[in-house]
C-alpha positions as CSV (number, residue, x, y, z in Angstrom):
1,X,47.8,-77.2,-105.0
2,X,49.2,-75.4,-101.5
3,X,51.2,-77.4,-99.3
4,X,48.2,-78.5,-96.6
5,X,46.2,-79.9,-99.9
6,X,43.3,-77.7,-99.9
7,X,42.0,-76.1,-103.4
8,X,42.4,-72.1,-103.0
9,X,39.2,-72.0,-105.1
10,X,36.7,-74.7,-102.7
11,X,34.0,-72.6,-101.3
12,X,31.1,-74.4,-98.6
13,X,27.8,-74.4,-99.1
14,X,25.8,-74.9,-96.5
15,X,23.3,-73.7,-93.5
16,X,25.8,-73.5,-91.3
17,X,27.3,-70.5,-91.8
18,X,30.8,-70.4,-89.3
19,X,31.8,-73.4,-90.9
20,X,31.3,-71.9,-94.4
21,X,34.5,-69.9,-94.6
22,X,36.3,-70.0,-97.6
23,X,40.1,-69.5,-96.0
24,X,40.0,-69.7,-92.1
25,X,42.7,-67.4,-90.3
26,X,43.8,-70.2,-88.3
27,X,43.9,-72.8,-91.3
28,X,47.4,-73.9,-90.6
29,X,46.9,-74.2,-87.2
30,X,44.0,-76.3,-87.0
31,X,45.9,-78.6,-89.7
32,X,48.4,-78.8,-87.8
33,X,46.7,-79.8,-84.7
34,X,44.8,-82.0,-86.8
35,X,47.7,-83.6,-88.0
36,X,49.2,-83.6,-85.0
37,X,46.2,-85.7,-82.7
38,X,45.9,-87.9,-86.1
39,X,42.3,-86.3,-86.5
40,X,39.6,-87.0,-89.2
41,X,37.6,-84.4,-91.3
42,X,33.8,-86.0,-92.0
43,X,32.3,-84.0,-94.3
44,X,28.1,-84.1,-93.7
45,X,25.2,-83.1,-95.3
46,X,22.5,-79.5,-94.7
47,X,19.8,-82.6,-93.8
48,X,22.2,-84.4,-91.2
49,X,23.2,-80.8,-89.8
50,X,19.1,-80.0,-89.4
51,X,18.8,-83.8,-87.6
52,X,21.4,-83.7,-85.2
53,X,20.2,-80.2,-84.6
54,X,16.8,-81.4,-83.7
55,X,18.2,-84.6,-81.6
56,X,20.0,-81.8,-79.3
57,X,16.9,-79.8,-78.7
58,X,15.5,-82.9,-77.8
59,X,17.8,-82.9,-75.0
60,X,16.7,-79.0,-74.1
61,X,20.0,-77.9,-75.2
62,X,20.4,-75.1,-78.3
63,X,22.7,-75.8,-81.1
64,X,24.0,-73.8,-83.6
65,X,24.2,-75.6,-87.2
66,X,28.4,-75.8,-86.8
67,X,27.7,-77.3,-83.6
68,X,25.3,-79.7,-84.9
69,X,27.9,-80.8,-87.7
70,X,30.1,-81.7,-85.6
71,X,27.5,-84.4,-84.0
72,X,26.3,-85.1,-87.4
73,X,30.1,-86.0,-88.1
74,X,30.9,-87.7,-84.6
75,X,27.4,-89.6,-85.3
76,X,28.8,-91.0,-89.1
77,X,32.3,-92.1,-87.8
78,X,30.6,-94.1,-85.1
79,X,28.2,-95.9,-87.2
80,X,31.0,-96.6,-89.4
81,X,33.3,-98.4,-86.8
């Protein structure tokens, strides 16, 4: 396994396609930074992505699937505590 812990062979599935890159070109950076701020990576479902992606155009916003995982995943650590 490489040094950050991520399988070279995982590959996303998923509607929201800027998030579905196998091997981001700035991989080590964001672990880093990620590290670094003692972040957390939620991992979140094509049907959350859809809802939170409705709840902002409820608000009269657009939102882009990766956008809307990111709610989706903000939404999951909050409800967990």
């Amino acid at each position: 396994m490489p040094p950050h812990g991520l399988k070279n062979d995982a590959h996303a599935r998923t509607i929201a396609s800027a998030i579905e890159i196998g091997r981001p070109v700035n991989l080590p950076k964001a672990l880093r930074s990620l590290a670094f701020m003692n972040g957390v990576v939620e991992e979140v479902t094509d049907d959350e992505i859809l809802e939170h992606r409705a709840m902002v155009a409820r608000w009269g916003f657009g939102c882009e699937p990766a956008s809307a995982a990111s709610v989706a995943g903000l939404r999951n650590c909050w409800m967990r505590g």
